[in-house]
Backbone as a chain_set.jsonl record, in Angstrom:
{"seq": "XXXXXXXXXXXXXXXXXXXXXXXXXXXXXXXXXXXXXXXXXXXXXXXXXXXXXXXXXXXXXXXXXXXXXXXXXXXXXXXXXXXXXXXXXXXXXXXXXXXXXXXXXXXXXXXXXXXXXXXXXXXXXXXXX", "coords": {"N": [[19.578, 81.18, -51.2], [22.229, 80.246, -50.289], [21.575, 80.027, -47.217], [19.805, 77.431, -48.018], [21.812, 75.917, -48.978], [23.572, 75.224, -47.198], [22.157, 73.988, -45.107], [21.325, 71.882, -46.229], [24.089, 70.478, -46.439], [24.307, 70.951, -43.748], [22.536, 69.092, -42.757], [23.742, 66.598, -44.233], [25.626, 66.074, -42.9], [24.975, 65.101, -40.464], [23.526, 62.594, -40.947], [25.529, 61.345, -42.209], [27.422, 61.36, -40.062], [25.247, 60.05, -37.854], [25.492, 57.245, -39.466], [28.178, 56.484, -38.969], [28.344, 56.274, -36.803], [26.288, 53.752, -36.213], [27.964, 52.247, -37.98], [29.977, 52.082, -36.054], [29.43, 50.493, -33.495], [28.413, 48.172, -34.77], [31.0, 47.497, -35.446], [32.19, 47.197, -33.256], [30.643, 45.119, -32.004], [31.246, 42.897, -33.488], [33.791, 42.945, -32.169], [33.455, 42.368, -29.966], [33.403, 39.319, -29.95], [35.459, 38.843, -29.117], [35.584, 38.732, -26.258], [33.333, 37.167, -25.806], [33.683, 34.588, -24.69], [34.357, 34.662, -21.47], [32.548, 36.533, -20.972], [29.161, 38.058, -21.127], [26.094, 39.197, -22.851], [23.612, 41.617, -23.604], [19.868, 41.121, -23.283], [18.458, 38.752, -21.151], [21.408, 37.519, -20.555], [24.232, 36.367, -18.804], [26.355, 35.428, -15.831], [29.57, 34.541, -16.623], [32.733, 32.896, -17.206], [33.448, 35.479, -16.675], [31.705, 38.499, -15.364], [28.703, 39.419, -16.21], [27.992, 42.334, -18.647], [25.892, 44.133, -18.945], [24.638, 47.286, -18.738], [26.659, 48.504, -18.051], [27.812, 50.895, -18.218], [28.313, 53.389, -15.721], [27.799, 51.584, -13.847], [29.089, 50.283, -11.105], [32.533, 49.036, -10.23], [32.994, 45.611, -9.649], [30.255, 44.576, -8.553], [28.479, 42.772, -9.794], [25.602, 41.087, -8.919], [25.921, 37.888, -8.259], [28.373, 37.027, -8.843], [31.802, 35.818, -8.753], [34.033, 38.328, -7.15], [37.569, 39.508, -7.396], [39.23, 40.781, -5.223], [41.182, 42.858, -5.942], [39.547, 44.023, -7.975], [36.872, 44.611, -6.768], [37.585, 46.26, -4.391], [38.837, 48.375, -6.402], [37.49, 51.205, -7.113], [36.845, 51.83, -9.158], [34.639, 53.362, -11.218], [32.393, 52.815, -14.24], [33.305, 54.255, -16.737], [33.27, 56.133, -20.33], [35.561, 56.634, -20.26], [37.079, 54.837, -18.111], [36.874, 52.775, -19.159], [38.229, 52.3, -21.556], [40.53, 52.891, -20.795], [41.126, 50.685, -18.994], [40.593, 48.19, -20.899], [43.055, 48.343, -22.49], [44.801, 47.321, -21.179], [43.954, 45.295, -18.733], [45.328, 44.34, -16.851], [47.544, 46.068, -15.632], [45.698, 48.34, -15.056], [43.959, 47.419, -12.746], [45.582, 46.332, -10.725], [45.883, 42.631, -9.758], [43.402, 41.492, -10.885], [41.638, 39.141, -11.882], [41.201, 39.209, -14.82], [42.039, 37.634, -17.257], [43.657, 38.665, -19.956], [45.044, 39.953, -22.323], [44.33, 42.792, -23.614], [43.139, 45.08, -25.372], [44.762, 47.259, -28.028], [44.537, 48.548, -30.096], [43.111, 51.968, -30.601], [40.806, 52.724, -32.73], [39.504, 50.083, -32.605], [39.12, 50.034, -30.226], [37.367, 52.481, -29.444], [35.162, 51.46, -30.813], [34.215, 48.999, -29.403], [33.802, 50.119, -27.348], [31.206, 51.535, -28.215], [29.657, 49.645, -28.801], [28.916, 48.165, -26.13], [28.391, 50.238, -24.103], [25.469, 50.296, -25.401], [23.852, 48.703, -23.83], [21.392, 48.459, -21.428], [20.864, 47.909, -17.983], [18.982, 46.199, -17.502], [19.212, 44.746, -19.993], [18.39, 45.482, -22.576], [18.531, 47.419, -25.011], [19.734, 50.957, -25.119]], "CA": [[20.146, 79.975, -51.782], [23.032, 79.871, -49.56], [20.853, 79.444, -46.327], [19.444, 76.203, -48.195], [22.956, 74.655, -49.396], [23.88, 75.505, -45.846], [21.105, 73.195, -44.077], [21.224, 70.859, -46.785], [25.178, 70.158, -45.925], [24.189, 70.274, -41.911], [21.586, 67.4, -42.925], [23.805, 65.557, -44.513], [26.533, 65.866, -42.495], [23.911, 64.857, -39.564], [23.131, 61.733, -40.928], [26.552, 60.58, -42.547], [27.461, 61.311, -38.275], [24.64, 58.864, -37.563], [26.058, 56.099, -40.261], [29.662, 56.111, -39.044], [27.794, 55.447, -35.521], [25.804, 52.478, -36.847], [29.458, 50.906, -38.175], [31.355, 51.809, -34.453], [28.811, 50.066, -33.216], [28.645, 47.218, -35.739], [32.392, 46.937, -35.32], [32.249, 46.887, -31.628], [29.826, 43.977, -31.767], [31.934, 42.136, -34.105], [34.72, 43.413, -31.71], [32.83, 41.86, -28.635], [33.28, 37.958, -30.202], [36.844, 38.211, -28.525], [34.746, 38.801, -25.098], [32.187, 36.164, -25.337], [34.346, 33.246, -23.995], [34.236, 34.767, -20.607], [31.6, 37.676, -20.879], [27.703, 38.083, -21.808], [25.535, 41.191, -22.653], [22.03, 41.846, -23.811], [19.043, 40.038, -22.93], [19.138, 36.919, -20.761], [22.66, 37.487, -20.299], [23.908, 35.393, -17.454], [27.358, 35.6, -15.542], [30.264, 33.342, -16.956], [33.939, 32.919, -16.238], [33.607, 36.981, -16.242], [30.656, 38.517, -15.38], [27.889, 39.713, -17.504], [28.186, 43.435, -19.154], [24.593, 44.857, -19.198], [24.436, 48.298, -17.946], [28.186, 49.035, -17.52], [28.414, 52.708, -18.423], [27.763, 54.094, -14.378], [28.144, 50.821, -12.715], [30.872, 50.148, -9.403], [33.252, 47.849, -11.083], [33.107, 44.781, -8.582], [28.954, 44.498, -7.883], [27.43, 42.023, -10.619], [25.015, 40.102, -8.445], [26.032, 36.266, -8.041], [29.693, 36.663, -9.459], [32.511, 36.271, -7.699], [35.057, 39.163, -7.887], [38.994, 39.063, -7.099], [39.477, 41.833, -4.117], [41.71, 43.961, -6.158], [38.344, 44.55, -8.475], [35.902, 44.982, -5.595], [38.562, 47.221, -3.975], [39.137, 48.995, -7.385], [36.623, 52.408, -6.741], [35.993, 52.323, -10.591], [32.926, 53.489, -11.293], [32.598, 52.448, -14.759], [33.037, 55.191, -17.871], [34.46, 55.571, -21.253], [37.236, 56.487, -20.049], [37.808, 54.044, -17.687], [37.229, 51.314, -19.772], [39.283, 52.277, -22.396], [42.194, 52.553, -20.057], [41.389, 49.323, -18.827], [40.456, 47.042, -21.681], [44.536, 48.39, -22.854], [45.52, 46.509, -20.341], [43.525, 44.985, -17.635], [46.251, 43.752, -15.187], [48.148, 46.772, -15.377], [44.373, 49.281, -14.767], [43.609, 46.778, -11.647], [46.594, 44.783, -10.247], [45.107, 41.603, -9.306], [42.491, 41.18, -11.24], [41.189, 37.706, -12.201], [40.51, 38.804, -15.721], [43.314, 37.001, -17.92], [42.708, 39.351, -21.239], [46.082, 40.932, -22.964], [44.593, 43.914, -23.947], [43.337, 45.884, -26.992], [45.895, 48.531, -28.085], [44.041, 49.568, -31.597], [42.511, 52.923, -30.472], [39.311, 52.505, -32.878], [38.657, 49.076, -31.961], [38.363, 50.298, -28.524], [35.906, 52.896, -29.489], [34.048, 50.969, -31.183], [33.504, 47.661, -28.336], [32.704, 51.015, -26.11], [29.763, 51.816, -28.331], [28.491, 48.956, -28.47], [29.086, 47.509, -24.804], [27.671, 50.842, -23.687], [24.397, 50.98, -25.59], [23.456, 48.104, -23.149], [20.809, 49.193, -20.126], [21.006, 46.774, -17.224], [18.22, 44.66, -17.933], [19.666, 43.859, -21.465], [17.926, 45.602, -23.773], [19.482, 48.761, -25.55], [19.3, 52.463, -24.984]], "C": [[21.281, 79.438, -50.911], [22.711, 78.91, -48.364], [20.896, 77.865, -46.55], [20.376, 75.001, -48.445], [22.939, 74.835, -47.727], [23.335, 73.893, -45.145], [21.073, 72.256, -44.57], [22.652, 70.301, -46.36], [24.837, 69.744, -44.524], [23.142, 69.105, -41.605], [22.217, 66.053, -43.15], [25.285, 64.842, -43.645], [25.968, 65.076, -41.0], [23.682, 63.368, -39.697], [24.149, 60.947, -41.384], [27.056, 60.422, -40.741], [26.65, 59.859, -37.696], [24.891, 57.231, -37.795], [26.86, 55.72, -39.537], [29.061, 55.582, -37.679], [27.234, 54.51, -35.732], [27.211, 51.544, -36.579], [29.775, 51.106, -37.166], [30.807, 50.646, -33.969], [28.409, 48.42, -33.463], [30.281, 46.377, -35.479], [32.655, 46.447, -34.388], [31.295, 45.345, -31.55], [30.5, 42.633, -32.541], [33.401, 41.84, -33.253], [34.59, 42.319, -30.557], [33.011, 40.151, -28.392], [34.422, 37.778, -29.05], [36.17, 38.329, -26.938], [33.735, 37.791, -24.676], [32.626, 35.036, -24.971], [34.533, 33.498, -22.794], [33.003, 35.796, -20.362], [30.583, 37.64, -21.321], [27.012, 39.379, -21.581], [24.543, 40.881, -23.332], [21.157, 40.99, -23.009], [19.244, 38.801, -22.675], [20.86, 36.534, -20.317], [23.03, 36.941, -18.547], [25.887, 35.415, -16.924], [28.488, 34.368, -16.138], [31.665, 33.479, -16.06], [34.455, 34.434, -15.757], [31.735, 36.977, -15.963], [29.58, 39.75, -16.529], [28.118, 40.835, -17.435], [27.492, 44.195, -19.157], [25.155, 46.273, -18.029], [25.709, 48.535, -17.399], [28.57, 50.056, -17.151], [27.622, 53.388, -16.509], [27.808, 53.005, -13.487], [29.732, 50.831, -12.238], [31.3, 49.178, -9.924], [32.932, 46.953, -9.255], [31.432, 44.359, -7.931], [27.997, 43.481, -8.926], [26.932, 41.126, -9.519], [25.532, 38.378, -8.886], [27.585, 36.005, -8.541], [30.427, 36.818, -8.576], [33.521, 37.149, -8.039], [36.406, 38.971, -6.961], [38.644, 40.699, -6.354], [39.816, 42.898, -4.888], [39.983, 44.788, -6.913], [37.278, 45.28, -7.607], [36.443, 46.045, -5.258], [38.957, 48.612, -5.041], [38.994, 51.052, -7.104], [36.425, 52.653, -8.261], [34.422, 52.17, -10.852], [32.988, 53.791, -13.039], [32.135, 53.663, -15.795], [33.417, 54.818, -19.262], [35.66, 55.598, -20.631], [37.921, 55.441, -19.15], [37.698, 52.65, -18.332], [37.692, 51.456, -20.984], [40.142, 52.493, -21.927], [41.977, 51.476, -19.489], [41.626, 48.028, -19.653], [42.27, 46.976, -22.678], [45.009, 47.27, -22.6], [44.946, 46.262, -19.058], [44.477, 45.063, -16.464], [47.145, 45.058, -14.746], [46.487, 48.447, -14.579], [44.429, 48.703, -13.259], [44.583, 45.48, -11.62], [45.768, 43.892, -9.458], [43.839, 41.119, -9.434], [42.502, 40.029, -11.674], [41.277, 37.627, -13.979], [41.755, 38.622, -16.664], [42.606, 37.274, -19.368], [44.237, 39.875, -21.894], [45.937, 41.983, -23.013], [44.044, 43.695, -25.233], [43.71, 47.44, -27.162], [45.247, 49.28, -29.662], [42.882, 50.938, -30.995], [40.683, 52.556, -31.427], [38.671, 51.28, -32.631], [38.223, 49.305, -30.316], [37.318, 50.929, -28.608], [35.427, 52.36, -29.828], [33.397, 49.51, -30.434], [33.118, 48.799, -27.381], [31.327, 51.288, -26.706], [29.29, 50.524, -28.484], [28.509, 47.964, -27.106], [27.811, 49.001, -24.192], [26.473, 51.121, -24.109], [23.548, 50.433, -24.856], [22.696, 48.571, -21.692], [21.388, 47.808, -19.311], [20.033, 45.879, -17.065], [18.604, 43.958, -19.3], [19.302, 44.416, -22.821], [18.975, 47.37, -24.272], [18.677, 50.081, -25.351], [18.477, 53.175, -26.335]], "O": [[21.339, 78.216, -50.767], [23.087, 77.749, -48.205], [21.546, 77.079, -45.86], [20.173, 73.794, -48.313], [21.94, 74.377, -47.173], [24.048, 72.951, -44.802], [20.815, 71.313, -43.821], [22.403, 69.304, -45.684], [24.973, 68.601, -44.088], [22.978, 68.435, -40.585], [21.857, 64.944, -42.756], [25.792, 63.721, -43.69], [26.84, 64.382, -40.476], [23.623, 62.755, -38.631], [23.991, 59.753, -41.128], [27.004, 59.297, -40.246], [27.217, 58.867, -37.24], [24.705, 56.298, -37.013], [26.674, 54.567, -39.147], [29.298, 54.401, -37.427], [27.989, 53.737, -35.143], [27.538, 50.713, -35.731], [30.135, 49.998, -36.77], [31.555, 49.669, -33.941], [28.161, 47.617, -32.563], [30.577, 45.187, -35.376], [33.274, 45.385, -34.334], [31.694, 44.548, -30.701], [30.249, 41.486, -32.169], [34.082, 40.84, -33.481], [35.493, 41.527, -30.285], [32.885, 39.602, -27.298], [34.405, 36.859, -28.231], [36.755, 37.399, -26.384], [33.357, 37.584, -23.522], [31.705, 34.224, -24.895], [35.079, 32.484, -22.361], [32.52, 35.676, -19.236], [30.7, 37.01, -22.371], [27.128, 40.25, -20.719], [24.524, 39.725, -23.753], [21.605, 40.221, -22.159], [19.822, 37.935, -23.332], [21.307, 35.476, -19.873], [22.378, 37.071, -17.511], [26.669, 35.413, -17.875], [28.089, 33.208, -16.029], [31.835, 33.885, -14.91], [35.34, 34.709, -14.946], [30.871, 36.125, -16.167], [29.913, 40.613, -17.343], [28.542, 41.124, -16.316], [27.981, 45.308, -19.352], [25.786, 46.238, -16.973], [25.784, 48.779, -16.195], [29.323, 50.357, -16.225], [26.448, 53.738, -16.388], [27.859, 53.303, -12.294], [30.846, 51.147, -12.656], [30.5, 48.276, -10.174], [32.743, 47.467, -8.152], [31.416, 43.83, -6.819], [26.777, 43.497, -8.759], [27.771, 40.336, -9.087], [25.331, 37.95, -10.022], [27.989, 34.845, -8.626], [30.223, 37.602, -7.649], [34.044, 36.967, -9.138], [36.331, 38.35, -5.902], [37.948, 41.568, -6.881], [39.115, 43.907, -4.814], [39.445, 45.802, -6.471], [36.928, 46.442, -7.815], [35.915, 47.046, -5.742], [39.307, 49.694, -4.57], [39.891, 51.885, -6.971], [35.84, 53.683, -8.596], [33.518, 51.341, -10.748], [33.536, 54.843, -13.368], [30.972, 54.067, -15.823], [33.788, 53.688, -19.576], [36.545, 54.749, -20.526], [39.105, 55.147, -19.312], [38.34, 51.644, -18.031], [37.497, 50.438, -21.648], [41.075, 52.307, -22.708], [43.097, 50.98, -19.365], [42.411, 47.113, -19.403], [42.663, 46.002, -23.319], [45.494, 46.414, -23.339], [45.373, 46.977, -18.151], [44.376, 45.704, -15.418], [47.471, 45.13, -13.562], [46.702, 49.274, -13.692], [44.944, 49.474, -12.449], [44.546, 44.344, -12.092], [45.023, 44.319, -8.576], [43.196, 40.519, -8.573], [43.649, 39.691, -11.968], [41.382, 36.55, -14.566], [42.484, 39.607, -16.781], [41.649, 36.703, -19.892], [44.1, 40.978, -21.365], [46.877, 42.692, -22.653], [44.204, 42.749, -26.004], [43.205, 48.448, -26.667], [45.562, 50.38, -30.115], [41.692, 50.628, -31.054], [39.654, 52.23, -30.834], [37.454, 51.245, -32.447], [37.34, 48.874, -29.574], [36.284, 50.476, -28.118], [34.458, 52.37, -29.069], [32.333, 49.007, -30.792], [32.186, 48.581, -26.607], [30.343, 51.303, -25.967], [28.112, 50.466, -28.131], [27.978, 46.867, -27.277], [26.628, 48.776, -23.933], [25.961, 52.086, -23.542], [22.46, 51.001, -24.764], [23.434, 49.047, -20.83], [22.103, 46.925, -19.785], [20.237, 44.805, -16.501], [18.319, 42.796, -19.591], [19.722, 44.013, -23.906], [19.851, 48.036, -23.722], [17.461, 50.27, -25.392], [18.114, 54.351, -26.287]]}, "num_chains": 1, "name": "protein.A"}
C-alpha cells in the first residue's frame, strides 16, 4: 500500500511539475509582448529593429543572417545560454557595453525565467522543440 501511495504522489507530483511549466511558459509569452516592438520569434519570423529570436539557446550572439549588429555584440563571444541571457536581459548595456539594444532591463527574477522558457522552446526554423 505504501509502494502505491508512493508512485501515486511521484505521478502527481510529475505532472503538477509539467503544469507549472505550461504557465512559465505562458507567462514568458505574455512576457515576450514587451519584446515584440523590436524582436520576432516563431514561424516566419523576420529581423526588425532587433533581430529575430528563433533558435537562441546555442547560438553566437552577433550572427542572425541579414541584421546588422553593433561591434560590441559581434565582438561579445556570447554563445547564447540561460544563463547568459538572464544576465543580460537584467541589463543589456551593462552585459555588452555598446550594444545597440536600447531595453532597461528585467529585474523580476521569475519573469526572467519565464521569457527564457518560452524564448528557448524556439528551434531555428521557428517552430518549437
Amino acid at each position: 500500500m505504501k509502494k502505491l501511495i508512493l508512485s501515486v504522489s511521484v505521478l502527481v507530483l510529475a505532472a503538477a511539475s509539467g503544469a507549472a511549466r505550461a504557465q512559465d511558459v505562458a507567462a514568458g509569452e505574455a512576457s515576450f509582448k514587451k519584446c515584440l516592438i523590436c524582436h520576432s520569434i516563431g514561424e516566419g519570423a523576420k529581423n526588425k529593429v532587433g533581430p529575430e529570436l528563433n533558435g537562441l539557446d546555442g547560438r553566437k550572439s552577433g550572427t542572425v543572417e541579414g541584421y546588422s549588429y553593433s561591434e560590441a555584440n559581434k565582438g561579445s563571444g556570447i554563445t547564447w545560454n540561460e544563463a547568459e541571457f538572464k544576465e543580460y536581459i537584467k541589463d543589456p548595456k551593462a552585459k555588452v557595453p555598446g550594444t545597440k539594444m536600447i531595453f532597461a532591463g528585467i529585474k523580476n527574477e521569475k519573469e526572467i525565467n519565464d521569457l527564457w522558457a518560452y524564448v528557448s522552446q524556439f528551434k531555428a526554423d521557428g517552430t518549437k522543440k
